[in-house]
C-alpha angles and dihedrals in degrees: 000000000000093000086059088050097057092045095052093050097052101047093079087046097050090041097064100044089053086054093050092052088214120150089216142062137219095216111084119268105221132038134224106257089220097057100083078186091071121095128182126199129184118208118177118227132244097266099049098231107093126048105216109211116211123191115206121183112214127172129273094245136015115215103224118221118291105234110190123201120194113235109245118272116236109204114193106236107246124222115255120210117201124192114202112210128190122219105244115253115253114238111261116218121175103246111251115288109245114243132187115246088252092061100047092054085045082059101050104037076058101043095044107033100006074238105305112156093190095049129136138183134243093265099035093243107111115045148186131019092317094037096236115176116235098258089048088052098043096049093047091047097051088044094059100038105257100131097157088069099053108113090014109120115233101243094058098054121097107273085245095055085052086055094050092052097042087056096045085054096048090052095043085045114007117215098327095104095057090047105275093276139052120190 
């Protein structure tokens, strides 16, 4: 480091007395034995005739670069805690069991008259052995051509027509009018 120093001092220094072609120098040419600050250097000229003396002052001591390291960082392990959950378990329902259109309707004529072809509710409103209200009767009958059946009320139709109709209405909508299920 101290080498580069004194090299970099000097260059301008050399630089111009090559320019100046001159055989002597203004720096002083010796150096008092007791100055440990005082540096000589000898370069030879271009011309290799004349040896140009350069005196350079550095200091005593060169305080060499501070590198500071942190001291290391103990962290105190802290304490995790974990929680295990379970996904809940979905509900398992059998699917639906798959049943013909004649037992359906064999479900619900026994789930909503026991049968009973003749049968009324409460209100009046639902009648016969599939308990079909009166405007539900009336728009199936006259779909599928039975015209003789429109105004009659369910439950004083033959069984068979009932069946005709309740089967009429399965296959326009389904199960949807006797609640989607029957079990």
């Amino acid at each position: 480091m101290i080498a580069l120093i004194v090299t970099l001092a000097c260059l301008p220094l050399l630089v111009l007395d090559m320019l100046q072609g001159s055989s002597t120098s203004s720096a002083t040419e010796t150096a008092s034995s007791s100055d440990s600050s005082l540096v000589v250097a000898s370069v030879a000229s271009v011309d290799e005739t004349t040896t140009t003396t350069v005196a350079v002052t550095v200091p005593d001591t060169v305080a060499a670069p501070v590198t500071t390291v942190a001291p290391p960082v103990t962290v105190a392990p802290r304490s995790v805690q974990t929680t295990t959950t379970t996904a809940p378990r979905p509900v398992v329902t059998a699917p639906p069991a798959v049943q013909s259109e004649a037992a359906f309707l064999a479900c619900v004529r026994h789930r909503e008259s026991r049968n009973n072809y003749s049968a009324s509710d409460p209100t009046g409103t639902f009648l016969g052995a599939y308990q079909i209200y009166q405007g539900g009767w009336d728009a199936v009958a006259a779909r599928v051509g039975r015209l003789d059946l429109v105004g009659v009320p369910p439950n004083q139709a033959s069984p068979s027509d009932q069946d005709d109709i309740a089967l009429a209405m399965y296959q326009f909508y389904g199960r949807a009018p006797w609640g989607g299920s029957c079990g």
